[in-house]
C-alpha positions in Angstrom: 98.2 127.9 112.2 96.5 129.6 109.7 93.6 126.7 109.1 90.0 128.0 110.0 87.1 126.3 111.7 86.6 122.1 111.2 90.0 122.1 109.0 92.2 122.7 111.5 90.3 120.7 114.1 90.9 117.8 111.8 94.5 118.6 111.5 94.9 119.0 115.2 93.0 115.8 115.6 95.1 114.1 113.1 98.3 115.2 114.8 97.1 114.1 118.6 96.4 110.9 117.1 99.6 110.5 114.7 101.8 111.5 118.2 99.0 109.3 120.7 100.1 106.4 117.8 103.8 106.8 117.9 104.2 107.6 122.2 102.0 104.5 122.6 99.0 106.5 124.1 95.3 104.9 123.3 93.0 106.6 125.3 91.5 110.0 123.8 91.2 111.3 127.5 95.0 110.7 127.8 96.0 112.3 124.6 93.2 115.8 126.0 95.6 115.6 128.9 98.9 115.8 127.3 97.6 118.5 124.9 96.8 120.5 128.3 100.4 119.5 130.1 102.4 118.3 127.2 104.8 120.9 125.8 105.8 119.4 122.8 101.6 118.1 122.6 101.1 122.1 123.0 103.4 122.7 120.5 102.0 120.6 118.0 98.5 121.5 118.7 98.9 125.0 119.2 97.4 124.7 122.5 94.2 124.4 121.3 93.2 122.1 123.9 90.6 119.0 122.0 87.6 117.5 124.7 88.4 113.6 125.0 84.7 113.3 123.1 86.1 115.2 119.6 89.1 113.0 119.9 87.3 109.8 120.0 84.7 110.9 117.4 87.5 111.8 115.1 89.3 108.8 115.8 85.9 106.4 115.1 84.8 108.2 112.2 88.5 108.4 110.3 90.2 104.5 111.9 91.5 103.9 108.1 92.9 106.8 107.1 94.4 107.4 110.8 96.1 103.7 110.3 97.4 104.7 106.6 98.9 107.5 107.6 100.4 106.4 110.4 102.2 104.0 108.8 102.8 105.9 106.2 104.5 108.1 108.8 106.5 105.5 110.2 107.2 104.1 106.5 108.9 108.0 106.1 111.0 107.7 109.2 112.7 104.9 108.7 113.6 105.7 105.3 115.1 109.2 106.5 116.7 106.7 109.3 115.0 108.7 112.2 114.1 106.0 114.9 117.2 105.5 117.1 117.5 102.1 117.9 118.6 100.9 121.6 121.4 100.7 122.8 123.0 97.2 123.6 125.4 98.5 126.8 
């Protein structure tokens, strides 16, 4: 990643949040967790590892934006057709 400083903690922040929103995981000491054992969470982070306290401040301080683009996110994916859907066996 070639961000520097608070930019690419708020993209890293953004990014645990986006993938804490889609895997169904709420707690901010959960997602610092999975960015430590994770490997795709590594991936995405860049193992740069977020304390649970920068996730939650990030997550208080930006609630509307995180929810717009969220579902902005999920708005994207199903128009590219990328959720599988279950199977009925």
């Amino acid at each position: 990643m070639e961000l520097r400083g608070s930019n690419q903690l708020r993209v890293i922040a953004l990014s645990l949040s986006i993938y804490g929103y889609l895997n169904r995981v709420q707690s901010s000491r959960r997602l610092e967790r999975e960015a430590g054992r994770n490997v795709e969470v590594m991936w995405l982070t860049g193992r740069l590892v977020l304390d649970h306290k920068t996730i939650a401040n990030f997550r208080k301080d930006n609630g509307p934006a995180i929810r717009k683009v969220c579902a902005q996110f999920v708005g994207l994916f199903r128009q590219l057709n990328l959720f599988l859907m279950p199977s009925c066996n």
